[in-house]
C-alpha positions as CSV (number, residue, x, y, z in Angstrom):
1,X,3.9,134.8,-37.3
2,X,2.9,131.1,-37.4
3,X,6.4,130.0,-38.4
4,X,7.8,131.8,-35.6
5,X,5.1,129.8,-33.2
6,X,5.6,126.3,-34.3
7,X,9.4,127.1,-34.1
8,X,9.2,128.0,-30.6
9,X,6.8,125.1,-29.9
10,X,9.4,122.8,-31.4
11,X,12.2,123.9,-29.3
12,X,10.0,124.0,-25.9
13,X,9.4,120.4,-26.3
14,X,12.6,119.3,-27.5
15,X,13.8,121.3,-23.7
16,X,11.5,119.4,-21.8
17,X,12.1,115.9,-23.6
18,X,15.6,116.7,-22.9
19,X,15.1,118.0,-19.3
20,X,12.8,114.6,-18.5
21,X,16.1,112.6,-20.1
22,X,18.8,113.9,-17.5
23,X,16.8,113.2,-14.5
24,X,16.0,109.9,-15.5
25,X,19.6,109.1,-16.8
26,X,21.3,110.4,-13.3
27,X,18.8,108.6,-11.4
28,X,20.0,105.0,-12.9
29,X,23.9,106.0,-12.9
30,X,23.0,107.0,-9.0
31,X,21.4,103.3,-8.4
32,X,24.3,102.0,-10.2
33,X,26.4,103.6,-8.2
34,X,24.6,102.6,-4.6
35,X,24.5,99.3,-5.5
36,X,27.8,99.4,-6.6
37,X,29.0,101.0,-3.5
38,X,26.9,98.4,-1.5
39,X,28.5,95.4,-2.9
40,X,31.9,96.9,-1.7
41,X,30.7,97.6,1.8
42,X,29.3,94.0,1.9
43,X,32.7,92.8,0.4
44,X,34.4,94.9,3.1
45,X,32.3,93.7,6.1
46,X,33.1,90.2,4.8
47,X,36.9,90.9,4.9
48,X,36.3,92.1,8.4
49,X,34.8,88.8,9.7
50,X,37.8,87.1,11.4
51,X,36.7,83.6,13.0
52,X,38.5,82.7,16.8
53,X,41.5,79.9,16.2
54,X,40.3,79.0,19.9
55,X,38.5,75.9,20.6
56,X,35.0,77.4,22.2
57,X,31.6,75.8,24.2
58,X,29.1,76.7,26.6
59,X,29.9,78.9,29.5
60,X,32.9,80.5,28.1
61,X,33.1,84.6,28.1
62,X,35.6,86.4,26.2
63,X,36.1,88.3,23.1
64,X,36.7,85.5,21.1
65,X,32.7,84.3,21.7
66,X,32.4,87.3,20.4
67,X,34.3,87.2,17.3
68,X,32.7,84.3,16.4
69,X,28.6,85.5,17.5
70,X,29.3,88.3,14.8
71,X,30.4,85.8,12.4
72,X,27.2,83.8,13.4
73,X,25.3,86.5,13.2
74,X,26.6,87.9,9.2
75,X,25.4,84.2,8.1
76,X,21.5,84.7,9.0
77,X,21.6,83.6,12.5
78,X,19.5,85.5,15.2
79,X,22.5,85.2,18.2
80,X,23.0,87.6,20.7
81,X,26.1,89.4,20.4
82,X,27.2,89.2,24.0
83,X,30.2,87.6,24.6
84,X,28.7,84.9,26.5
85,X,28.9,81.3,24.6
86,X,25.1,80.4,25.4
87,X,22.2,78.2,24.1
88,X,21.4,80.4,20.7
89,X,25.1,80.0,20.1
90,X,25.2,76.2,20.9
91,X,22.1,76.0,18.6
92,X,23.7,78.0,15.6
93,X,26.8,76.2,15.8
94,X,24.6,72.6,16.2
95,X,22.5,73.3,13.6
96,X,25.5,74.2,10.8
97,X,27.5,71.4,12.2
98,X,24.3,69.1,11.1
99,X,24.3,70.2,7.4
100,X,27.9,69.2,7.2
101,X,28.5,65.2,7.1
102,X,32.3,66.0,8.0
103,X,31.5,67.5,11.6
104,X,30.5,66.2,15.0
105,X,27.4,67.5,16.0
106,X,28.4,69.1,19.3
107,X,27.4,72.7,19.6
108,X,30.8,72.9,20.5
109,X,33.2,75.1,18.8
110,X,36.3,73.7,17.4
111,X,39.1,73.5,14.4
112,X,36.9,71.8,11.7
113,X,33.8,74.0,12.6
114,X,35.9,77.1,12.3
115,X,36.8,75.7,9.0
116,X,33.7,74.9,7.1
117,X,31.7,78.3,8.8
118,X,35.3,80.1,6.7
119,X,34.0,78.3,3.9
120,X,30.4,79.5,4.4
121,X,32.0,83.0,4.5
122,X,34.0,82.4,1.7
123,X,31.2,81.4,-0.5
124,X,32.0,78.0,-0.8
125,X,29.7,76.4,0.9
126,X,25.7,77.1,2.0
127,X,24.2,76.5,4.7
128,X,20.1,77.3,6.0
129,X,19.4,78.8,9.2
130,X,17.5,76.2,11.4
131,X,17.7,73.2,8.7
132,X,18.1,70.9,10.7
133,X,17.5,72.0,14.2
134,X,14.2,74.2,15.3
135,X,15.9,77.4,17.1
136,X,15.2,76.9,20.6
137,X,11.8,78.7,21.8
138,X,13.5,78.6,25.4
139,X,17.1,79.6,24.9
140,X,19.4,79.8,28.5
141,X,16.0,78.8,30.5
142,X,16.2,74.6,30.6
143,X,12.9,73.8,29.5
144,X,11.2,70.5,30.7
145,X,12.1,69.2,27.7
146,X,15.9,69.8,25.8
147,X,15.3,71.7,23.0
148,X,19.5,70.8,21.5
149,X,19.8,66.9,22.4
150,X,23.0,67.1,20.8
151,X,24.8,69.0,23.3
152,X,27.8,67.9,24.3
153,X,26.3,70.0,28.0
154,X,22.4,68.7,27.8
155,X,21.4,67.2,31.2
156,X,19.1,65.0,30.9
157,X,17.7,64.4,34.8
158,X,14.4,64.5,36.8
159,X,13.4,67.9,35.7
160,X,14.7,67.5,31.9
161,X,14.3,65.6,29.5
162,X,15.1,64.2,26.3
163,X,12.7,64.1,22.9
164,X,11.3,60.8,22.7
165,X,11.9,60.8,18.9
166,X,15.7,61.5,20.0
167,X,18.2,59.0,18.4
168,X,22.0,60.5,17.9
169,X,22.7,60.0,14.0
170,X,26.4,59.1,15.4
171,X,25.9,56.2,17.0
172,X,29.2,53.8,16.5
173,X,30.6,51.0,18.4
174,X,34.0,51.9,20.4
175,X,37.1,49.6,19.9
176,X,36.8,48.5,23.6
177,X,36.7,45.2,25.6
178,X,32.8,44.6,26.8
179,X,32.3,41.2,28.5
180,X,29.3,39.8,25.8
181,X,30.4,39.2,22.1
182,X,26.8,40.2,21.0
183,X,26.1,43.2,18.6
184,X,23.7,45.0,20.8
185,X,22.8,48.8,20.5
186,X,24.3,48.9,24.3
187,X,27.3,49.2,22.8
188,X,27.7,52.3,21.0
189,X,28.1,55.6,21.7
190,X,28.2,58.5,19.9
191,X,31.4,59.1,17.8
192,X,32.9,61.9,20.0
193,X,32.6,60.0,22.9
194,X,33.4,56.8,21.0
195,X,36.7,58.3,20.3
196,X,37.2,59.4,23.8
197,X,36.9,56.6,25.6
198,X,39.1,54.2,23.1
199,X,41.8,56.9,24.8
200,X,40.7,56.6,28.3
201,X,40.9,52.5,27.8
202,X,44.0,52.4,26.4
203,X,45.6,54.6,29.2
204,X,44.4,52.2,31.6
205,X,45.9,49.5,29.9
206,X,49.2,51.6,30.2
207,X,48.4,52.1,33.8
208,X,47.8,48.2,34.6
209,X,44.1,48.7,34.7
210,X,41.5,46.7,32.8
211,X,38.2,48.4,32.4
212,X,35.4,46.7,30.3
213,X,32.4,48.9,28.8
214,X,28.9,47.2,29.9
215,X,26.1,49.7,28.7
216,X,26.5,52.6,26.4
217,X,23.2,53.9,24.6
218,X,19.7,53.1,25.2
219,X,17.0,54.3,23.3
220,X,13.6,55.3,24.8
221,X,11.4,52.5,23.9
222,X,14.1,50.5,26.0
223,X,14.7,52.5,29.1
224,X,10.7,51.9,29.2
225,X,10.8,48.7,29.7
226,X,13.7,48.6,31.9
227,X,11.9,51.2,34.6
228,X,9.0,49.1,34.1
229,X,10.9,46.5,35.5
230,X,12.4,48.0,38.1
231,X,9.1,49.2,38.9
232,X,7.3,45.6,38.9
233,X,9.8,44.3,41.5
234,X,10.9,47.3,43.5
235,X,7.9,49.8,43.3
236,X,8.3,53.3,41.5
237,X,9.9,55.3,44.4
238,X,12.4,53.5,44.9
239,X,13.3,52.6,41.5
240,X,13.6,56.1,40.5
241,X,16.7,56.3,42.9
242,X,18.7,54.4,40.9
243,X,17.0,54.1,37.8
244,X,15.7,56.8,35.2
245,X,12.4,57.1,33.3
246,X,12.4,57.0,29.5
247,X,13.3,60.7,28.5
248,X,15.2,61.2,31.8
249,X,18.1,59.0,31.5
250,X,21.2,60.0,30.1
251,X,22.1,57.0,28.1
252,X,19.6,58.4,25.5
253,X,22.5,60.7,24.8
254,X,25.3,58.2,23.4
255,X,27.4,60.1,25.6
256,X,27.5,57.2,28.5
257,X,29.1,54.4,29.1
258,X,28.5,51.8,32.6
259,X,31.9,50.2,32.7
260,X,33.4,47.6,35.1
261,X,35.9,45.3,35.8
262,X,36.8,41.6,36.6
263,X,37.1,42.6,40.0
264,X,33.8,42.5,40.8
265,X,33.2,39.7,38.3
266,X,31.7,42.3,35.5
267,X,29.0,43.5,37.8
268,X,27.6,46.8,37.8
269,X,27.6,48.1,41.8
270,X,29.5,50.2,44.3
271,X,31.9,48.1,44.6
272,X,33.2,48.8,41.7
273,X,34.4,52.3,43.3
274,X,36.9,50.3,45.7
275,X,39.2,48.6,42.7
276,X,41.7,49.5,41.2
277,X,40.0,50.5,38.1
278,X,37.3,52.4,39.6
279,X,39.8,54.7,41.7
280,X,42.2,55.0,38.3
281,X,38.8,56.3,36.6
282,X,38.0,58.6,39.4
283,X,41.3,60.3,39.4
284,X,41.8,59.9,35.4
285,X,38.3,60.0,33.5
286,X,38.5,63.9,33.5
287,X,41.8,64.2,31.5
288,X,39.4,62.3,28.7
289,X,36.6,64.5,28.8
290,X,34.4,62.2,31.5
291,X,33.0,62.7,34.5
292,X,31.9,60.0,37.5
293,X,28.2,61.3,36.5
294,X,26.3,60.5,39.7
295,X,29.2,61.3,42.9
296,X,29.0,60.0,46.2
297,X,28.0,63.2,48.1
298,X,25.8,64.5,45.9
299,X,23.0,62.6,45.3
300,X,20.2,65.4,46.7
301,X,21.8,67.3,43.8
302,X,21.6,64.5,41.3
303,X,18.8,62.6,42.9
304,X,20.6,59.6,41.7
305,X,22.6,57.4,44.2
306,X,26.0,56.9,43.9
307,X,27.1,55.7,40.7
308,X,31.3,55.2,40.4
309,X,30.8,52.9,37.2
310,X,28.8,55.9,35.4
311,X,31.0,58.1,33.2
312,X,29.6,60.9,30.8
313,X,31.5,62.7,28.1
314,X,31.3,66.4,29.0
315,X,34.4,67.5,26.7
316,X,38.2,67.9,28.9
317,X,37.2,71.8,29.0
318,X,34.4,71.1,31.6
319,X,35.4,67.8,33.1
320,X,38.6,69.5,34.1
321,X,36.5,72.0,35.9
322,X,34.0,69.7,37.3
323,X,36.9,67.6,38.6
324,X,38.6,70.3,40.1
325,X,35.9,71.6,42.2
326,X,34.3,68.0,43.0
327,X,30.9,69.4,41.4
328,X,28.4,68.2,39.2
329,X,26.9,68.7,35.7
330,X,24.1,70.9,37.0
331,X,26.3,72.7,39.8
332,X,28.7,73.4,36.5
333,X,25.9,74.9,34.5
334,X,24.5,76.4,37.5
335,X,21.1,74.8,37.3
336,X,19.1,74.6,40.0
């Protein structure tokens, strides 16, 4: 009688050790298998990730925005998928392109970005969401103050402006005729816009026109000191018709150059419009991605008088546009 008890104690615990085994055993082949399954599904999704071979920026609408939001969006960045290229996209594609020493920092959307974001996919390269630009707190609303200076599309006017602390990382010195020899910050632009206008200069050599650059960049502390001048001898009002205050001025942007001509003995002033060179850039600027910035008939728009000696790189894609309908930079973003 007691051998027959301890035998069938012995084999009840042997069936529940056993029974406690298989539960346990299937439960880490089944998180095996899960995880296995999710590194396939996150393989697959990866696969399925096809970047746009179309040059993209602000404003556009089409699938291909798309395409490249969801790609945006599988790397860690909070876009909206919405086919609309807008500010969160700008920022995303800003913010990558500043982590990369081989890109322009545009926001815009182009061969080499498509590149090095495959690369990202691919695992070959790493980037960190918001690095090195704070996602905008205002995206699509134009805050006083531009939240992506390095948009190729930030206005910088009465009602917005630039970070003092802004200073493009960019900045280069175009192979252009300028009437001074000196080295002087005035001189540079940013690299995108460097390039551009060495294009636009030597078609108007081709055409018999000879532009020369006179004032590119100007950092904040300096466009201080020049509205302060303006102010002393001309009183605020009406120095803020033709000249801006620091933040306000888009040569903050190294996307401006003044330019002139020998016409008007390297001045900078209406006349400029009349010469030959100013109605060659007037007709020609947009094929090079520039724009006459401040037009003739729409200063209660710009609240800057006319300005034919004022060019601003806007990319061809929107300088085309502009051109064509004889608008603005804020008429083309719809601003109002």
């Amino acid at each position: 009688m007691i051998l027959f008890l301890c035998t069938t104690i012995a084999v009840s615990f042997l069936v529940v050790a056993c029974s406690n085994d298989t539960p346990s055993k299937q439960k880490t082949e089944n998180a095996d298998e899960i995880e296995s399954d999710t590194k396939k599904t996150s393989g697959d999704e990866k696969q399925k990730i096809e970047l746009p071979d179309t040059p993209l920026q602000k404003k556009d609408k089409n699938e291909q925005v798309t395409a490249l939001q969801q790609a945006l969006d599988f790397i860690g960045y909070p876009v909206d998928i919405s086919s609309e290229f807008d500010d969160l996209t700008t920022w995303a594609l800003t913010d990558i392109q500043l982590q990369s020493e081989d890109l322009y920092a545009t926001g815009m959307y182009e061969d080499d970005t498509r590149k090095y974001i495959q690369k990202v996919l691919d695992g070959e390269a790493t980037i960190e969401v918001g690095k090195a630009l704070t996602k905008p707190k205002h995206p699509n609303a134009y805050p006083e103050t531009i939240e992506n200076p390095y948009d190729i599309l930030a206005v910088a006017n009465k009602k917005h402006a630039l970070p003092e602390e802004y200073e493009p990382n960019d900045l280069v010195t175009p192979d252009i005729r300028f009437p001074f020899e000196e080295d002087l910050p005035k001189k540079k632009m940013r690299q995108i816009a460097a390039d551009a206008i060495e294009a636009l200069f030597n078609a108007g050599d081709e055409a018999g026109v000879n532009l020369f650059g006179q004032s590119g960049y100007r950092s904040f502390d300096r466009q201080v000191a020049i509205f302060a001048s303006y102010t002393e001898r001309h009183g605020e009002e009406h120095a803020n018709t033709y000249s801006a205050k620091a933040g306000e001025s888009e040569h903050q942007t190294g996307l401006v150059m003044d330019v002139t001509s020998q016409d008007i003995g390297l001045q900078i002033n209406t006349d400029f419009g009349t010469t030959d060179e100013g109605k060659w850039l007037q007709e020609h600027a947009h094929e090079f991605g520039f724009i006459i910035r401040y037009p003739e008939d729409k200063v209660e728009i710009t609240k800057y008088q006319y300005e034919p000696w004022h060019i601003r790189y806007v990319g061809k894609k929107a300088a085309a546009e502009i051109y064509k309908n004889n608008s603005t930079l804020e008429e083309y973003l719809e601003l109002q």
